[in-house]
N, CA, C and O atoms as a GROMACS GRO file, in nm:
protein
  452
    1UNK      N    1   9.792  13.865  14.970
    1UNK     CA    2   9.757  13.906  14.836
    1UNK      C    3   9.616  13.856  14.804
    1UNK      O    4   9.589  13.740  14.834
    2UNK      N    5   9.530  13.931  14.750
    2UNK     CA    6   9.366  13.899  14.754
    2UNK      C    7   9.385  13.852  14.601
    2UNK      O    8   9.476  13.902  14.535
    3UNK      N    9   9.286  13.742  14.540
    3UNK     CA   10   9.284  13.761  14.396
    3UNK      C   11   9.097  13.819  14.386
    3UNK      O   12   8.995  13.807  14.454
    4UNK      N   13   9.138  13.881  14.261
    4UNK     CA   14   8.993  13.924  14.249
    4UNK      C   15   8.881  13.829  14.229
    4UNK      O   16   8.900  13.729  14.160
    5UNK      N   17   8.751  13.855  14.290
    5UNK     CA   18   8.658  13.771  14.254
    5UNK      C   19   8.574  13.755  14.116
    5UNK      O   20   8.533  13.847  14.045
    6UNK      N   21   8.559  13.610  14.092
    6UNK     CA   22   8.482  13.638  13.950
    6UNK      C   23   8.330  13.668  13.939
    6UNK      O   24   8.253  13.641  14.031
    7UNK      N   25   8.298  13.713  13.850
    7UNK     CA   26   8.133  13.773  13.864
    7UNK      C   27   8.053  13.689  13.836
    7UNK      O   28   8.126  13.603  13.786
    8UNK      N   29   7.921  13.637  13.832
    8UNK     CA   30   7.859  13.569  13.822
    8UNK      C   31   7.806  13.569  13.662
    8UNK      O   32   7.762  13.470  13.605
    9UNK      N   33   7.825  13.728  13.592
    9UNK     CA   34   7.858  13.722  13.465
    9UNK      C   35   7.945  13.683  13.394
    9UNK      O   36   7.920  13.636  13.283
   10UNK      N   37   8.083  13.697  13.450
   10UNK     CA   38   8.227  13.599  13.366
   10UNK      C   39   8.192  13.439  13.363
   10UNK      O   40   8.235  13.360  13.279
   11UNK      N   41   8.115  13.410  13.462
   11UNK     CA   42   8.088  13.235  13.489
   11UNK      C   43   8.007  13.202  13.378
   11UNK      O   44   8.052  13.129  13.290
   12UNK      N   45   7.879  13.254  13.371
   12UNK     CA   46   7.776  13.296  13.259
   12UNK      C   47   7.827  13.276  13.126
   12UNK      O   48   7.778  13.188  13.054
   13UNK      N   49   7.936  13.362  13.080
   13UNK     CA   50   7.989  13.393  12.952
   13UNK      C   51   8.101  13.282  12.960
   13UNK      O   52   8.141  13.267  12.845
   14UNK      N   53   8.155  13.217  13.026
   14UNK     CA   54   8.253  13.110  13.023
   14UNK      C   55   8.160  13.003  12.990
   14UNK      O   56   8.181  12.945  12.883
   15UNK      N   57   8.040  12.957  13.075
   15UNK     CA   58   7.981  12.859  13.039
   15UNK      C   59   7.881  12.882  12.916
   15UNK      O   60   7.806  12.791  12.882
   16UNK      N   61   7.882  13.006  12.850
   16UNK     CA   62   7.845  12.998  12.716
   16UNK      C   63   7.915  12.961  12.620
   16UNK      O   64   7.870  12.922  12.513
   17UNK      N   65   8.066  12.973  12.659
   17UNK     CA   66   8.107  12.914  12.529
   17UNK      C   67   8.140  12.771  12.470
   17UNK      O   68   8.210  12.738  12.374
   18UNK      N   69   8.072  12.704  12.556
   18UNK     CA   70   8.063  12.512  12.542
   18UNK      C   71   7.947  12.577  12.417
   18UNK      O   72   7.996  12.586  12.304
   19UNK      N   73   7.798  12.621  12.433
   19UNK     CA   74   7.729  12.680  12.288
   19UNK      C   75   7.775  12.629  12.175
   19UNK      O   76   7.712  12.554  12.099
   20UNK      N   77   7.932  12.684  12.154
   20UNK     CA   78   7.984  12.681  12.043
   20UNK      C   79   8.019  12.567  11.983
   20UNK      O   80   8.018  12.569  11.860
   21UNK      N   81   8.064  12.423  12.061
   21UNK     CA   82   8.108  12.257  12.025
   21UNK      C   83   7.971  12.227  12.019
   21UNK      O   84   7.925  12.160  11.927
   22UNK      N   85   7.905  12.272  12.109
   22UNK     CA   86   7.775  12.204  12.084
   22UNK      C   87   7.686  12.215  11.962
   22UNK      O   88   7.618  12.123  11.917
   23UNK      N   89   7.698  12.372  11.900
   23UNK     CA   90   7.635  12.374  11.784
   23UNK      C   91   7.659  12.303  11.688
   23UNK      O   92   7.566  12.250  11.626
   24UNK      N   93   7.808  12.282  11.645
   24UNK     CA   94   7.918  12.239  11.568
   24UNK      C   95   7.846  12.096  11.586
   24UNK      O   96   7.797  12.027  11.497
   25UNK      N   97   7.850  12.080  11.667
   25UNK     CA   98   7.826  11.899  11.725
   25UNK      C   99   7.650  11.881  11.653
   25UNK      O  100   7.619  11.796  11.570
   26UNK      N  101   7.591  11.949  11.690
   26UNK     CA  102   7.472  11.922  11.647
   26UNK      C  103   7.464  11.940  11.459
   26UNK      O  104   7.395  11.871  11.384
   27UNK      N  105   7.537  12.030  11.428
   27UNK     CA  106   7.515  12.052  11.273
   27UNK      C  107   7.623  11.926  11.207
   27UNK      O  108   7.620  11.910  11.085
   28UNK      N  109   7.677  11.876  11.256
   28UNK     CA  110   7.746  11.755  11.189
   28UNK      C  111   7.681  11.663  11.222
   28UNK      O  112   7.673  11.568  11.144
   29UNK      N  113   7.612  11.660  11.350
   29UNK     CA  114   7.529  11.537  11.367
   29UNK      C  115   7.645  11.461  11.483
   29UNK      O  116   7.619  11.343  11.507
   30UNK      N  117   7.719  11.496  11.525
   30UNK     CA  118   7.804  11.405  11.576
   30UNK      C  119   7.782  11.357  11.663
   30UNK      O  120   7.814  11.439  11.749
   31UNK      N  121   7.722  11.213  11.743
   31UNK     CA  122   7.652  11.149  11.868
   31UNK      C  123   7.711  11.202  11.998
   31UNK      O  124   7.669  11.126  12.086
   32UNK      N  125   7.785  11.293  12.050
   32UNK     CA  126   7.850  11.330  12.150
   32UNK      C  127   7.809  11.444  12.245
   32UNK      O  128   7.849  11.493  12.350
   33UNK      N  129   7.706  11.463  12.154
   33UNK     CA  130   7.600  11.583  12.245
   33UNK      C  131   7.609  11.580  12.381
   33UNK      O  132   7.676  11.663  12.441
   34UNK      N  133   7.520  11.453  12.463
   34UNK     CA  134   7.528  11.453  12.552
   34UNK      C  135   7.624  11.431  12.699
   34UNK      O  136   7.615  11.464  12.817
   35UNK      N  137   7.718  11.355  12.611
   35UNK     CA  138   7.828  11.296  12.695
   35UNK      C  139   7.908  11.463  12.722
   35UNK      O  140   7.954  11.486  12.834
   36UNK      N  141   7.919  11.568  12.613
   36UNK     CA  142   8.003  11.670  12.635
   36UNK      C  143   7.918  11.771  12.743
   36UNK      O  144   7.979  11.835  12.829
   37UNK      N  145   7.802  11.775  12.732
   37UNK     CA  146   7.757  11.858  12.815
   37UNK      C  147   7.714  11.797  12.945
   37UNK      O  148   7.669  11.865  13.037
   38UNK      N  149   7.730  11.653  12.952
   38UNK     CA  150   7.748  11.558  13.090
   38UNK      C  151   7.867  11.600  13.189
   38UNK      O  152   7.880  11.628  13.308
   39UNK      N  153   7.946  11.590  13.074
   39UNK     CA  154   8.100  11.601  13.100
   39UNK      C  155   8.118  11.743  13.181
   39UNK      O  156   8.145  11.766  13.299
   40UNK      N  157   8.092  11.826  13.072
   40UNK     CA  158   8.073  11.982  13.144
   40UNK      C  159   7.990  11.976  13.283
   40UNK      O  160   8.031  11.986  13.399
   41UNK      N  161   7.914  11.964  13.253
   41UNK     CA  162   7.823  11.961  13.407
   41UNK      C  163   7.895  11.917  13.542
   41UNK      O  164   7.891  11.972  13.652
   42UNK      N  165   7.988  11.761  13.487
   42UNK     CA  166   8.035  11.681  13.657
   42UNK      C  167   8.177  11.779  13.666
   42UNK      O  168   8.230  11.792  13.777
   43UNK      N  169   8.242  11.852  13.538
   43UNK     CA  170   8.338  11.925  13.588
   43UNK      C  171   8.335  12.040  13.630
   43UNK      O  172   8.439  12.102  13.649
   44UNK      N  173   8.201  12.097  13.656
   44UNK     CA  174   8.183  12.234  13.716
   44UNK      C  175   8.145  12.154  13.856
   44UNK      O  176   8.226  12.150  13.948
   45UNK      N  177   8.044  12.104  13.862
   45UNK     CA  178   8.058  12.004  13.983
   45UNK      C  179   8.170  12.019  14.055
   45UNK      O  180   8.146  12.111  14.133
   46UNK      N  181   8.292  11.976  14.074
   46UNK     CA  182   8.374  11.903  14.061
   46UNK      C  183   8.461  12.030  14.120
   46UNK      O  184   8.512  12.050  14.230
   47UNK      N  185   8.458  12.094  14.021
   47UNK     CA  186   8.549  12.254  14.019
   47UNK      C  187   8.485  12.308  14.125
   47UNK      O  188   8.569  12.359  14.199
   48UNK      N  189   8.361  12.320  14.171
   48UNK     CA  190   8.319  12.386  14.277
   48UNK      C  191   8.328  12.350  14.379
   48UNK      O  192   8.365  12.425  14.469
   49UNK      N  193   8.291  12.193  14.401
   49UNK     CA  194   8.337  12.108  14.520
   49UNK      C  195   8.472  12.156  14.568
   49UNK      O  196   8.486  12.215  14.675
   50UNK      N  197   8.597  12.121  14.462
   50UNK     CA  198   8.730  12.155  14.525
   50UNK      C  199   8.786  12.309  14.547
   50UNK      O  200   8.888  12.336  14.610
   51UNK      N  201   8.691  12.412  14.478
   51UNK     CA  202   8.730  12.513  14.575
   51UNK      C  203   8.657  12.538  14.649
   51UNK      O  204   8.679  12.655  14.678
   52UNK      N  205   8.547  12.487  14.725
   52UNK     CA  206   8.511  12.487  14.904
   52UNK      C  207   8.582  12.460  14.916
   52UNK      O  208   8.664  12.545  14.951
   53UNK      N  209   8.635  12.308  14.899
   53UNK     CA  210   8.725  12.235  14.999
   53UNK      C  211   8.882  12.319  15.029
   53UNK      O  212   8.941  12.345  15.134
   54UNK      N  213   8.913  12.341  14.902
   54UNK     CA  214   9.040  12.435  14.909
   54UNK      C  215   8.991  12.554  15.006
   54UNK      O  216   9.021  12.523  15.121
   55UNK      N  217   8.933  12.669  15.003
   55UNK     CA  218   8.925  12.713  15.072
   55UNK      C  219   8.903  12.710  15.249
   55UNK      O  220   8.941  12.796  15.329
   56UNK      N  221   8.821  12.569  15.280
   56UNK     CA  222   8.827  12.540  15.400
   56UNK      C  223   9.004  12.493  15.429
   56UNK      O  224   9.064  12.506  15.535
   57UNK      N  225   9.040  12.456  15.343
   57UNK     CA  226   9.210  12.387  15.344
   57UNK      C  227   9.251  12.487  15.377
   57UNK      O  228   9.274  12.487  15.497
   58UNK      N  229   9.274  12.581  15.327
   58UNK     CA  230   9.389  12.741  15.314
   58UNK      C  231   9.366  12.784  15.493
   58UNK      O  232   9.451  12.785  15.583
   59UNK      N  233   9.223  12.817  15.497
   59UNK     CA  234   9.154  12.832  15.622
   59UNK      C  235   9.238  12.765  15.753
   59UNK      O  236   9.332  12.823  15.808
   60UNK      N  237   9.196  12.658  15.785
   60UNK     CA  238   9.273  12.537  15.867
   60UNK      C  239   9.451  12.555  15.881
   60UNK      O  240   9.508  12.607  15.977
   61UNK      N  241   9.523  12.493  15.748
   61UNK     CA  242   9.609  12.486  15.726
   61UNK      C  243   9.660  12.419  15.804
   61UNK      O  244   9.751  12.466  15.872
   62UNK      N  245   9.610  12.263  15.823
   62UNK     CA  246   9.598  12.179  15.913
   62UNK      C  247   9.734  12.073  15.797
   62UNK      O  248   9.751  12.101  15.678
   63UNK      N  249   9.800  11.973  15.860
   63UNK     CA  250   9.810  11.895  15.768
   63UNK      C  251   9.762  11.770  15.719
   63UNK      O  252   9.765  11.728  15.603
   64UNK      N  253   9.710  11.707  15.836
   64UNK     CA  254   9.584  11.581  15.822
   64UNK      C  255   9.499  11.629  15.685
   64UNK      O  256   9.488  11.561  15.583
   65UNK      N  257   9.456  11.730  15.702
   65UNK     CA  258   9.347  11.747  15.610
   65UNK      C  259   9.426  11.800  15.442
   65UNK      O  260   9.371  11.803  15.332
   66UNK      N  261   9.536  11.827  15.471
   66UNK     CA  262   9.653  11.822  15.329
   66UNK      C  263   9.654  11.661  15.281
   66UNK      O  264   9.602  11.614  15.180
   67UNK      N  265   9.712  11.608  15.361
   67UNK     CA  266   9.722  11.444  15.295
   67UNK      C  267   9.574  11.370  15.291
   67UNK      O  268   9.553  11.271  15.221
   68UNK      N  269   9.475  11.433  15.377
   68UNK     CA  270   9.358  11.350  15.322
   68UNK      C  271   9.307  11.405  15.188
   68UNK      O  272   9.263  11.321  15.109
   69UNK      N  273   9.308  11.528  15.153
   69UNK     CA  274   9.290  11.569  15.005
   69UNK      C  275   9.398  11.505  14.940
   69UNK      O  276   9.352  11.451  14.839
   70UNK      N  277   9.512  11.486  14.948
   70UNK     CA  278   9.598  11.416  14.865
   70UNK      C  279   9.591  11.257  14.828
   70UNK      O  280   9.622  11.203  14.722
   71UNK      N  281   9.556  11.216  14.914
   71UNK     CA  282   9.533  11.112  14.912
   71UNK      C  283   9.359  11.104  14.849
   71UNK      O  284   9.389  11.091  14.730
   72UNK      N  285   9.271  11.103  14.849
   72UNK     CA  286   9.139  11.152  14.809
   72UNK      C  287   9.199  11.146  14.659
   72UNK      O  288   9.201  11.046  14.588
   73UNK      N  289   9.244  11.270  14.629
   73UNK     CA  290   9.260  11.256  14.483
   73UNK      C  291   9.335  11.157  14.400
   73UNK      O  292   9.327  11.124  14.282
   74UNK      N  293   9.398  11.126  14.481
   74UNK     CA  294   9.509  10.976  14.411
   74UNK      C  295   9.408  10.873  14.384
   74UNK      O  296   9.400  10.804  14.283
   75UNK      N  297   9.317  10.872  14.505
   75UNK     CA  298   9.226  10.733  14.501
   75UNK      C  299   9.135  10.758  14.389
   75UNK      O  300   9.063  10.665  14.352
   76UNK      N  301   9.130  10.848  14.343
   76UNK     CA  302   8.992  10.883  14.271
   76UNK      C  303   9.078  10.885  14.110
   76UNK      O  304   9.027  10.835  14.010
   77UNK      N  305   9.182  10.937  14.109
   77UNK     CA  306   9.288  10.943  13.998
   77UNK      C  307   9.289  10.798  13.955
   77UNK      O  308   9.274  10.766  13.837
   78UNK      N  309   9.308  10.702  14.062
   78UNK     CA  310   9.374  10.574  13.979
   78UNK      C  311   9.247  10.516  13.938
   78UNK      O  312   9.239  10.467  13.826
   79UNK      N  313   9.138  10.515  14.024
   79UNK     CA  314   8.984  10.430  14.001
   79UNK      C  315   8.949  10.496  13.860
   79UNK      O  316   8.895  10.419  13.781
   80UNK      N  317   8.969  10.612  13.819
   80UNK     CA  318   8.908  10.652  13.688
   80UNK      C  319   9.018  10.625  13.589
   80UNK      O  320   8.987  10.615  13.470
   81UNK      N  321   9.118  10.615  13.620
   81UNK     CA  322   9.242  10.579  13.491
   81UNK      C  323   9.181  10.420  13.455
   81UNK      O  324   9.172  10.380  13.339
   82UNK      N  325   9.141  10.339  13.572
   82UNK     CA  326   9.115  10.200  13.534
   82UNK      C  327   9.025  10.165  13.438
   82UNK      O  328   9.031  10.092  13.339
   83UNK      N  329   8.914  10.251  13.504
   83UNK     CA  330   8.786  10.254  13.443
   83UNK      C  331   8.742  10.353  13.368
   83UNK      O  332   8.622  10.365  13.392
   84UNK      N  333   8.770  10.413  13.307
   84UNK     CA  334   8.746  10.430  13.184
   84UNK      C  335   8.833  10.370  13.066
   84UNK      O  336   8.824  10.421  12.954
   85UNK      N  337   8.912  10.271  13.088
   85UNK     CA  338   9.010  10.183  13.007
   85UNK      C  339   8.896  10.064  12.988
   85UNK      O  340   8.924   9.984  12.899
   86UNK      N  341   8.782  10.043  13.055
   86UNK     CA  342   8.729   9.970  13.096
   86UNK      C  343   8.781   9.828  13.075
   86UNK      O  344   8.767   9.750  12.981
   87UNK      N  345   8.846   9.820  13.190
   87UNK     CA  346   8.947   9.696  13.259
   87UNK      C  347   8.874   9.647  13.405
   87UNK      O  348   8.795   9.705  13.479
   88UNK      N  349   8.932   9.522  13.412
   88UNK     CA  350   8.877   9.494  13.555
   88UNK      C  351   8.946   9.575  13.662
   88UNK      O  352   9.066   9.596  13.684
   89UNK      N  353   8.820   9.621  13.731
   89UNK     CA  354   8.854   9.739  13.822
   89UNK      C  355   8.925   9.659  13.939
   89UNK      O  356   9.037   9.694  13.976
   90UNK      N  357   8.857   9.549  13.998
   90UNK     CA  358   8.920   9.445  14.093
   90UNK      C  359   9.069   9.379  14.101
   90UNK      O  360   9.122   9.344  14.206
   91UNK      N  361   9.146   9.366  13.925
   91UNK     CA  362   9.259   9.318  14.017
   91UNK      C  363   9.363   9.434  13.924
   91UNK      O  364   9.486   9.436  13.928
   92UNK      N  365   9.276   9.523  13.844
   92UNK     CA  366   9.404   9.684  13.847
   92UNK      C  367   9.366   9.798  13.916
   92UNK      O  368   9.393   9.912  13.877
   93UNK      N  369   9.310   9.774  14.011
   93UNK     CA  370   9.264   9.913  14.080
   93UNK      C  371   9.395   9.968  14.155
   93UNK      O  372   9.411  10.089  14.164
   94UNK      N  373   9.481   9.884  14.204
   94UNK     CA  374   9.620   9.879  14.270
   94UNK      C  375   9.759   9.959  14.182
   94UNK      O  376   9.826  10.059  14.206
   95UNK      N  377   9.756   9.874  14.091
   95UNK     CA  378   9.840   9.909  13.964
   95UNK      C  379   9.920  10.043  13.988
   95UNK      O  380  10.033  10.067  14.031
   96UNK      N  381   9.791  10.140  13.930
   96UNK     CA  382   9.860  10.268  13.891
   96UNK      C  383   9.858  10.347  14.032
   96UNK      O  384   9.902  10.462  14.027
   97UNK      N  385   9.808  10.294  14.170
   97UNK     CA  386   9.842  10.437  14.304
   97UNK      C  387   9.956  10.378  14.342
   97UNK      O  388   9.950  10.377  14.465
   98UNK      N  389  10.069  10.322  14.304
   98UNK     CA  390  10.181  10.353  14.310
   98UNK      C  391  10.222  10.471  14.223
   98UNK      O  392  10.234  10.580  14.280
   99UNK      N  393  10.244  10.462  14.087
   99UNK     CA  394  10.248  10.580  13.997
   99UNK      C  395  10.226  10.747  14.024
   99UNK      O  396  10.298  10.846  14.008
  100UNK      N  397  10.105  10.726  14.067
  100UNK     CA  398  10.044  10.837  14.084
  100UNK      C  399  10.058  10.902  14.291
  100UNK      O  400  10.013  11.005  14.341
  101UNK      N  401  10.126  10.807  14.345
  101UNK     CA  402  10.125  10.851  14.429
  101UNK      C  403  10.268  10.906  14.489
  101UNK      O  404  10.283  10.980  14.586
  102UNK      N  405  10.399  10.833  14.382
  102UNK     CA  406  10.506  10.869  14.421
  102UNK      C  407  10.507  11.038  14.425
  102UNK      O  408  10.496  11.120  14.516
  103UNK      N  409  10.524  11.046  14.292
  103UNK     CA  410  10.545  11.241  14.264
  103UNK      C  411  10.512  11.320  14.377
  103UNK      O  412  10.597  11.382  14.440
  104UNK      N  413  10.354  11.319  14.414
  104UNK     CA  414  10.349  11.406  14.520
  104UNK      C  415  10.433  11.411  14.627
  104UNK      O  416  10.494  11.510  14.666
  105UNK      N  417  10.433  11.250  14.696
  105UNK     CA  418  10.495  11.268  14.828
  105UNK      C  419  10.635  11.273  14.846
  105UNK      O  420  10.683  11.322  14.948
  106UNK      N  421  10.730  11.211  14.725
  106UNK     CA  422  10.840  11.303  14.701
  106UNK      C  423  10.927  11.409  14.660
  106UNK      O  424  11.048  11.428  14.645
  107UNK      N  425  10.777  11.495  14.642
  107UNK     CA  426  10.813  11.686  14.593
  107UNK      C  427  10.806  11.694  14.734
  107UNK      O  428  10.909  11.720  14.797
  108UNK      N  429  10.654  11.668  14.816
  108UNK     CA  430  10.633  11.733  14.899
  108UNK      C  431  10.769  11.668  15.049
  108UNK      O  432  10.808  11.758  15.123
  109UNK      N  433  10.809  11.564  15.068
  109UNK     CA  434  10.952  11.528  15.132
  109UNK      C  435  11.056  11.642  15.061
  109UNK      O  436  11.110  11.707  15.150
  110UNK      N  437  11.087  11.673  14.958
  110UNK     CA  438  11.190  11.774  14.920
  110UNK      C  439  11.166  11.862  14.958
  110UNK      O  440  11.260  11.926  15.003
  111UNK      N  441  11.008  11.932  14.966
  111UNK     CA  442  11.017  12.052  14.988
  111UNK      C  443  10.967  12.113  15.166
  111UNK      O  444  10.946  12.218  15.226
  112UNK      N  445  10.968  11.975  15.190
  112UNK     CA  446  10.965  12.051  15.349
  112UNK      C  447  11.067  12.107  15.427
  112UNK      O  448  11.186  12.118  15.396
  113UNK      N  449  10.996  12.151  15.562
  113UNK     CA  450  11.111  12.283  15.561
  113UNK      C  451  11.166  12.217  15.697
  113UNK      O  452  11.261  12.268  15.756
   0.00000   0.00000   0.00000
């Protein structure tokens, strides 16, 4: 099943409509200007990075490279839950990849075949 591709105009008109908080943001004055369009920026980043990677994934369909993305994102999941709590990263960095690491690997144990 193919999904259709998006145009480089739908991307365009999607990333126009941040425009709209931003204006809002600027006519109240509200100090968050930059952090939101920071924000926007590392999550298109971010979004693009993981569909290469997904796509090289689908590609392969290796499983090493399933649990190293899984794992990848756990590590990166718990380091930013810490820190942006801004807590000592050194003795809770541990803490929450238990949490965050059960769910996956016991859907993915249920659902193997």
């Amino acid at each position: 099943m193919a999904t259709p591709a998006i145009p480089i105009s739908g991307i365009f008109f999607a990333f126009l409509l941040l425009a709209i908080p931003v204006f809002v943001m600027h006519k109240t004055r509200l100090p968050m200007i930059r952090e939101t369009v920071w924000s926007f920026l590392r999550m298109s980043i971010q979004l693009g990075l993981a569909g290469i990677f997904l796509t090289v994934l689908f590609e392969y369909n290796n499983a090493f490279l399933n649990v190293l993305w899984l794992c990848i994102m756990i590590t990166v999941a718990a380091y930013e839950s810490v820190r942006k709590q801004e807590l000592n990263i050194r003795k809770l960095y541990l803490r929450p990849l238990l949490p965050l690491s059960l769910p996956p690997y016991s859907v993915s144990s249920i659902l193997r075949p």
